[in-house]
GUBA-30053 format. One record per residue (C-alpha): x, y, z; chain. Coordinates in steps of 0.1 Angstrom, whole numbers, padded with zeros to 4 digits. Example, Ala and Ser with C-alpha at 12.3 -4.5 7.8 and 13.67 -1.06 7.14 Angstrom:
! residues 2
      x      y      z  chain
   0123  -0045   0078      A
   0137  -0011   0071      A
***
This chain:
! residues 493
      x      y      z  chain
   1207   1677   0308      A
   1232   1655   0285      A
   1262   1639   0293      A
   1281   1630   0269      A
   1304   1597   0267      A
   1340   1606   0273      A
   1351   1591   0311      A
   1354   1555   0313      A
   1325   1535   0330      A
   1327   1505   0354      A
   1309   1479   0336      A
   1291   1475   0370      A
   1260   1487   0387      A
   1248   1519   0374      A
   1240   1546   0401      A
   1219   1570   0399      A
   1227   1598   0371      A
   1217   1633   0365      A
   1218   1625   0324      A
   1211   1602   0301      A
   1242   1589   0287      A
   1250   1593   0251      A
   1279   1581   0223      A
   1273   1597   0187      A
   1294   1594   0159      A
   1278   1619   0136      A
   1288   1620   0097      A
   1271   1647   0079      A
   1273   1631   0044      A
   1258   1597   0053      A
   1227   1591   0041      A
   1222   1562   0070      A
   1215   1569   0104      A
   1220   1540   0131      A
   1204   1540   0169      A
   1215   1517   0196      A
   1195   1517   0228      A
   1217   1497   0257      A
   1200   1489   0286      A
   1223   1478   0315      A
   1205   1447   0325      A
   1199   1411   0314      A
   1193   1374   0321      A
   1221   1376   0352      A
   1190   1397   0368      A
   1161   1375   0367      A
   1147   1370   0399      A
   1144   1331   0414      A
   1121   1313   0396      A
   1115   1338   0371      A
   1146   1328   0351      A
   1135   1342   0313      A
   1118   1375   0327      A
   1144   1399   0313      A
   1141   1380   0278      A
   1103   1378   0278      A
   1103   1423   0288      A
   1127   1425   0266      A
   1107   1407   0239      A
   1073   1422   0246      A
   1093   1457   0242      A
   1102   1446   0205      A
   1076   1422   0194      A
   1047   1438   0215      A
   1016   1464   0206      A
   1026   1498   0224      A
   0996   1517   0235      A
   0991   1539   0202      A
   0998   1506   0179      A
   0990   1467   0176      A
   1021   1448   0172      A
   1008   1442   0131      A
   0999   1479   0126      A
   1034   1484   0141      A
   1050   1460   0116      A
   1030   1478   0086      A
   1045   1511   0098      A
   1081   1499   0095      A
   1077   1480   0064      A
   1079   1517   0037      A
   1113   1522   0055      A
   1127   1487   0049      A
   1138   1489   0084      A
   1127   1475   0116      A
   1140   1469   0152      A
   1164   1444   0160      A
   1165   1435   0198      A
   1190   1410   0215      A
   1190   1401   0254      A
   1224   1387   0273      A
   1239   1379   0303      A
   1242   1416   0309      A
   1230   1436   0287      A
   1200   1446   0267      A
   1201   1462   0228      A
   1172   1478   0208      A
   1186   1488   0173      A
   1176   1496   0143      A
   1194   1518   0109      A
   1171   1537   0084      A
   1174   1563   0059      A
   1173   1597   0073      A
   1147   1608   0050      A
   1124   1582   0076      A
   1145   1592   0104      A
   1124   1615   0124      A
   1092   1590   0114      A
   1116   1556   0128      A
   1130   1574   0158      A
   1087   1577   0168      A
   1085   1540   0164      A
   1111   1530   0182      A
   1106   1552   0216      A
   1068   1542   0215      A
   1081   1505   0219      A
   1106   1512   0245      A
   1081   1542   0264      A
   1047   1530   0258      A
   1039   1491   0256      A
   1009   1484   0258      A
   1021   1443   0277      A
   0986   1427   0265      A
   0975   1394   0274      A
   0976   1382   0237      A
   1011   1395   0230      A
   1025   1378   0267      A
   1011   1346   0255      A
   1027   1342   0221      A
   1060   1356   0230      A
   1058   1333   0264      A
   1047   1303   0238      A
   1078   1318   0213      A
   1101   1311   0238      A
   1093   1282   0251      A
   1096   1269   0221      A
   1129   1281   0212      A
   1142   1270   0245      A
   1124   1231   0244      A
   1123   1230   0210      A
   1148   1244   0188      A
   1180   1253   0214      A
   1172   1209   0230      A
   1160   1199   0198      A
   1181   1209   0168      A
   1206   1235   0179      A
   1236   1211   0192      A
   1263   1238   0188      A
   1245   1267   0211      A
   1229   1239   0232      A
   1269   1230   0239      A
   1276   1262   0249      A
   1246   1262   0273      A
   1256   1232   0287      A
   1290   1245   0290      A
   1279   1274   0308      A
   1255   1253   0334      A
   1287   1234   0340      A
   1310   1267   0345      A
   1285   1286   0363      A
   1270   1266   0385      A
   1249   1286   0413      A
   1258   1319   0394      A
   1233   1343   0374      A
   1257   1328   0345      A
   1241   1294   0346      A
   1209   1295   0331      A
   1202   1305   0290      A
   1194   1337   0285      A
   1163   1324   0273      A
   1156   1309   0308      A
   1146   1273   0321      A
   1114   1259   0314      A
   1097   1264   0346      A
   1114   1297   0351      A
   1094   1311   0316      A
   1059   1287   0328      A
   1063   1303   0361      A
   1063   1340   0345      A
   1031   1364   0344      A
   1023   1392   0325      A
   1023   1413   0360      A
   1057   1405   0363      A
   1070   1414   0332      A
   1054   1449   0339      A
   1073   1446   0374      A
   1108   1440   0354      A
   1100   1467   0333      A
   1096   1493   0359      A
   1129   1476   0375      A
   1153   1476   0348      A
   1140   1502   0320      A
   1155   1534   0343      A
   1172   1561   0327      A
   1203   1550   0350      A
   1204   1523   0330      A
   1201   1534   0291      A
   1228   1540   0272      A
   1217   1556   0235      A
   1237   1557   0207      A
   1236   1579   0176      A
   1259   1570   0145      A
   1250   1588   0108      A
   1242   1619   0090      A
   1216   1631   0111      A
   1203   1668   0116      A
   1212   1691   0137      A
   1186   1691   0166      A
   1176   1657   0164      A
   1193   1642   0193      A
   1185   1667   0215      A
   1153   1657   0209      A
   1151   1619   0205      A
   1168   1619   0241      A
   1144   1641   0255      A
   1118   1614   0250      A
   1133   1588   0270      A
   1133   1616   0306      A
   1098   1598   0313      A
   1116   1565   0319      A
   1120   1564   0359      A
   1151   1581   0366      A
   1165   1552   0387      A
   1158   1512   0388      A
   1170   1488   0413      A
   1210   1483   0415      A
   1223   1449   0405      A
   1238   1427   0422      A
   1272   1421   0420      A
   1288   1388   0407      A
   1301   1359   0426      A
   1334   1349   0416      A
   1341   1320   0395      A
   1378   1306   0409      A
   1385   1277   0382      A
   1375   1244   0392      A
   1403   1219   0399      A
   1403   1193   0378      A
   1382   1182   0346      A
   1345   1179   0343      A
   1328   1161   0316      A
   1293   1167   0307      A
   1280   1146   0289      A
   1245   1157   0267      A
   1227   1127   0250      A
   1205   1129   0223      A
   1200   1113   0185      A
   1227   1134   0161      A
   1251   1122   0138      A
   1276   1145   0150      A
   1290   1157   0179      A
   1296   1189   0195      A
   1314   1198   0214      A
   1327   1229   0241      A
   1358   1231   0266      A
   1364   1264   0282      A
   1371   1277   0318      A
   1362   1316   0336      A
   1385   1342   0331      A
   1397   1368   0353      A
   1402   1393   0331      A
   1376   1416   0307      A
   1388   1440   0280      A
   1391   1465   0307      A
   1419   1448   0315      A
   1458   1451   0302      A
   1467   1413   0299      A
   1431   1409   0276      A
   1448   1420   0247      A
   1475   1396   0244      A
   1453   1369   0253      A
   1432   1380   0228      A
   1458   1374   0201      A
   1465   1344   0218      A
   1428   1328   0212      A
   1427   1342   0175      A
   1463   1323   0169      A
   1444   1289   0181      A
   1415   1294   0165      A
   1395   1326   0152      A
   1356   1323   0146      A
   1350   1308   0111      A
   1388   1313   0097      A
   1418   1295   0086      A
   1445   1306   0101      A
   1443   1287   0138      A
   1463   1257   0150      A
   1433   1241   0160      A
   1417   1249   0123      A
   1454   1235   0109      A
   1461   1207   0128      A
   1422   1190   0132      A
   1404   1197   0104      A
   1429   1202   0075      A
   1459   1180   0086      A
   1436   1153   0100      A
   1399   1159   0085      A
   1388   1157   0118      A
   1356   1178   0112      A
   1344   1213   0102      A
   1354   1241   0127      A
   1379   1242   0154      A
   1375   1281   0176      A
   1389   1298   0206      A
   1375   1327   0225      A
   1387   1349   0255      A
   1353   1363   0260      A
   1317   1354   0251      A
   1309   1353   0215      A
   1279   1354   0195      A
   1280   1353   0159      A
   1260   1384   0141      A
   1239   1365   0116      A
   1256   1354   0089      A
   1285   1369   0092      A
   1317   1358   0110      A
   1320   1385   0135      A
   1307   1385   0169      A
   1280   1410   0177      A
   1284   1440   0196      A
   1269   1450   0229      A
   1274   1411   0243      A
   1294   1425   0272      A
   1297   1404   0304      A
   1308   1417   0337      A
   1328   1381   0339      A
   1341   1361   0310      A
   1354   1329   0299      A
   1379   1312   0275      A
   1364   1285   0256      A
   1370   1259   0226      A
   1343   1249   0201      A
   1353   1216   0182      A
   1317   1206   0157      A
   1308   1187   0146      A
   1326   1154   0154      A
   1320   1118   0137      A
   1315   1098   0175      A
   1341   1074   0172      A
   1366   1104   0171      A
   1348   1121   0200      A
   1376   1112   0225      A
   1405   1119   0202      A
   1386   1157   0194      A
   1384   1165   0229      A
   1421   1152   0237      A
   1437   1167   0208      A
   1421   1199   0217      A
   1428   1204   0251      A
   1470   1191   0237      A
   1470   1217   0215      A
   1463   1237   0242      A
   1489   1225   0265      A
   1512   1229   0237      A
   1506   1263   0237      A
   1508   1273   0274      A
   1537   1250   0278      A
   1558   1262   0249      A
   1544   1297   0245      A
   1531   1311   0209      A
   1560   1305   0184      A
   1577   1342   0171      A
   1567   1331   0135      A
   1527   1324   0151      A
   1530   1358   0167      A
   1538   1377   0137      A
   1514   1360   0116      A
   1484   1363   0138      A
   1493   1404   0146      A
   1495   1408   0105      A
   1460   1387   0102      A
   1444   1409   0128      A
   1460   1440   0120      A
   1437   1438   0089      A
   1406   1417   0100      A
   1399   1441   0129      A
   1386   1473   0102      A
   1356   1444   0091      A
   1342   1446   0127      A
   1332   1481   0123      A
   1326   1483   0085      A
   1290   1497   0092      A
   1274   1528   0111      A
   1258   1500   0134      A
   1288   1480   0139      A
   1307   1511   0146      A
   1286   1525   0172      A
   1277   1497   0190      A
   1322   1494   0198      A
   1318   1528   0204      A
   1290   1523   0227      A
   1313   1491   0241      A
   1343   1511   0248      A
   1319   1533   0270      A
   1310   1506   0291      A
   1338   1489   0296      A
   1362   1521   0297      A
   1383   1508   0267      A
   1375   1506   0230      A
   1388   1467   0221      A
   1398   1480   0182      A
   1417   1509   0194      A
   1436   1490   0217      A
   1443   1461   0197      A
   1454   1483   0169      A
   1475   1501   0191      A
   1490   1474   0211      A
   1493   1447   0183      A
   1522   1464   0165      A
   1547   1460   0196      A
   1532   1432   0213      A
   1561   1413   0222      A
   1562   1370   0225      A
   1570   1374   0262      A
   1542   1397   0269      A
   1517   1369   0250      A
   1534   1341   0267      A
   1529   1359   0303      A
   1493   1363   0296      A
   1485   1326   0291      A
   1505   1310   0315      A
   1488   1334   0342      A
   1455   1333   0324      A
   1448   1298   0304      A
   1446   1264   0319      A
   1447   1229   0308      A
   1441   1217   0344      A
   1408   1235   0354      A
   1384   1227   0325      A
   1344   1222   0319      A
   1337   1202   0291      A
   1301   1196   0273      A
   1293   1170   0250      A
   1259   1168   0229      A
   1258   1137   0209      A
   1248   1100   0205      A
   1258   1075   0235      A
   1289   1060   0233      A
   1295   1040   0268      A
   1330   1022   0248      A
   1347   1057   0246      A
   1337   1068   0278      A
   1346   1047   0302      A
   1380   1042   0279      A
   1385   1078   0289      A
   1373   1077   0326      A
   1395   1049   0325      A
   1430   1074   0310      A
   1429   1043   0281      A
   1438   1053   0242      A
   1408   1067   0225      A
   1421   1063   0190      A
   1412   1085   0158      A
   1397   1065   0132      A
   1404   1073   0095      A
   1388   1071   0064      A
   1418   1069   0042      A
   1451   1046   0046      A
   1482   1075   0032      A
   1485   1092   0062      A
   1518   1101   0071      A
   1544   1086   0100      A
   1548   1118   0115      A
   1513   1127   0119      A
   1500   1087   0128      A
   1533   1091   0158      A
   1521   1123   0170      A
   1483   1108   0170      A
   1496   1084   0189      A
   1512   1108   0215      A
   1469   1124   0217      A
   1452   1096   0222      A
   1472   1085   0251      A
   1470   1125   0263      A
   1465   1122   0305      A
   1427   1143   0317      A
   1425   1144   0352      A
   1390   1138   0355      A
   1375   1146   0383      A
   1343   1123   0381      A
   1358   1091   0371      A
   1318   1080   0367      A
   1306   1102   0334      A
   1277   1127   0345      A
   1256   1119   0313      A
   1217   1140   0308      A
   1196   1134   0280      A
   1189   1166   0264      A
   1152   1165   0270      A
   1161   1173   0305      A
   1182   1202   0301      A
   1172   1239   0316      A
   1138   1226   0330      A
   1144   1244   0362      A
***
């Protein structure tokens, strides 16, 4: 029996279904045919102790021999098509996807259920993709990854004693702790028809989905529920985090938990909102204006209403990174560390500014016009496309239909509301992953000036008065003694 996506969906606990769930967007003349497998479960669902589990199934499902293939001869296979399978795990969700030619459809769509419906989980595969992400997590996220090991340590702070606070990629002893048997345990868990969500996007033939879904009806037709969420009521006050370790810049991340999803109404204004302080690798934010290009503060200044995670190389987020809670947050990166204090003050002013004053009626207009336009590169491939489509299903509204439809009359008042009831300047997290710097600490434990320090002498009165007015910006900390963690320490249980 299918069912196909039309009714909205809780992005909760899925129950027990008589259907596997499907979105297709079918386009007879396109030579390209895109799959998305979505399975509702991720690193919020690792058991105690086990944290990494979901990531190491979800690995040995894509990087793993399947019982009719070694993981090589499986590589070999895929490498005629120019295709493969790319997998990503998150908070909440798990994606398997992959676009080839339909010419190789039929030959690709045999691949990629034999990973998902028959791996092999051998003892050699465990090991390397355990070893793999250990590595990744000691390694390359503590070792050389300051910007995503910023937003880890944000998240640790934000989420403290929530599925939230670990990586996705687990803590050290979680992954050490984990056993091949256990990963066949998850499997049989989370991998539930219940739980699937496929997507088809393309020119493919008729028959063919009728028949790729058939093949997943040997999955068990229901896993175990999840568990629902605590909630994260913002904290009162400012917390400081503090991350030490050799770099010779700093990052750094502010942000708080949000009440709202894009399931909710007051989403979409805040999501202008963000984009006017800052949207992901552009221009045309206040925090982009006013740090780096007024002040040459450093290279990128962003704001988010909801977890981000950059597609590659690209500047747009990926898809199927939905979260049943979400978060606002501020990346400032990298920093020199004398202006550390200054970063971190002017940030959280501009945002003040913003809340206090609402977004100004020329900021409105300009940000609806930019995003107006920059919302059709989101979905500018079959992939892309399907994987909002697929988004929409889950969370029971599609995020570029709304946006497009709610932009045009989106009124100053209506974006005003939304951050004053939503945003806070008084209820923050901060992380901070650079080289110690005792001096500018305790200056701002202490409320005293942390200056910014310039390179050139012509800077104008109006800008030295208002920097002035930021470095003297109150933070009501609450830890007036700085929590500081080497990074060598960080996510090892």
């Amino acid at each position: 029996m299918l069912l196909v996506a039309g009714s909205s969906l809780s992005f909760a606990s899925p129950s027990a279904r008589e259907a596997i769930r499907l979105v297709e967007q079918p386009t007879a003349n396109q030579p390209l045919v895109a799959i998305r497998l979505v399975f509702q479960t991720g690193s919020a669902d690792d058991p105690k102790g086990r944290e990494g589990l979901t990531f190491l199934t979800a690995s040995m499902l894509a990087e793993g021999s399947t019982t009719k293939r070694t993981y090589a001869e499986v590589l070999d296979a895929f490498y005629p098509m120019a295709t493969g399978i790319q997998s990503y795990t998150d908070k909440d969700l798990i994606v398997f996807d992959g676009t080839v030619h339909r010419d190789n459809l039929d030959a690709f769509a045999e691949l990629l259920a034999d990973q998902i419906l028959r791996p092999k989980f051998t003892e050699e595969d465990f090991s390397r993709i355990k070893q793999d992400a250990l590595d990744a997590l000691t390694k390359t996220l503590r070792g050389n990854d300051d910007e995503n090991l910023g937003k880890q340590a944000l998240a640790s702070t934000m989420y403290a004693n929530h599925p939230y606070e670990h990586p996705v990629l687990g803590t050290e002893a979680g992954l050490s702790a984990c056993t091949l048997q256990d990963v066949r345990d998850a499997y049989n868990r989370s991998f539930t028809q219940d739980h699937l969500l496929i997507g088809l996007a393309g020119g493919y033939m008729p028959g063919f989905k009728e028949k790729f879904i058939q093949r997943f009806t040997t999955l068990p037709v229901a896993g175990s529920p999840r568990s629902a969420l605590p909630d994260r009521p913002p904290t009162p006050g400012i917390q400081i985090q503090w991350i030490e370790k050799k770099a010779l810049g700093t990052a750094i991340s502010i942000g708080h938990p949000l009440s709202v999803t894009r399931a909710d109404d007051d989403f979409y204004p805040l999501f202008l909102a963000a984009s006017y302080l800052g949207e992901h690798r552009t221009f045309n934010g206040i925090l982009m204006l006013n740090m780096r290009q007024k002040r040459g503060l450093n290279y990128g200044d962003y704001a988010y209403v909801e977890n981000f995670i950059q597609d590659g190389q690209s500047t747009f987020p990926l898809p199927n990174i939905g979260r049943r809670q979400q978060h606002f947050e501020i990346w400032i990166r990298p920093v020199a560390p004398e202006n550390t204090g200054f970063a971190i003050r002017q940030a959280i002013y501009e945002l003040d500014r913003l809340i206090q004053d609402g977004i100004p009626a020329d900021g409105l207009d300009a940000t609806r016009a930019f995003l107006m336009n920059y919302l059709n590169l989101w979905a500018q491939d079959p992939s892309r496309r399907l994987g909002y489509a697929m988004d929409a299903h889950i969370y029971g509204k599609d995020i570029l239909a709304e946006l497009k439809r709610r932009l045009p009359t989106m009124t100053k008042a209506e974006v005003d509301k939304a951050i004053r009831t939503h945003l806070s300047v008084k209820a923050l997290a901060i992380a901070v992953v650079g080289e110690n710097n005792p001096r500018m600490r305790a200056d701002l434990a202490k409320g005293q000036p942390t200056p910014m320090h310039y390179d050139s002498k012509d800077n104008s009165v109006e800008l030295l008065t208002e920097d002035r007015i930021i470095e003297r910006y109150p933070l009501p900390l609450l830890d007036k003694q700085p929590k500081i963690l080497s990074a060598k320490h960080l996510f090892q249980k």
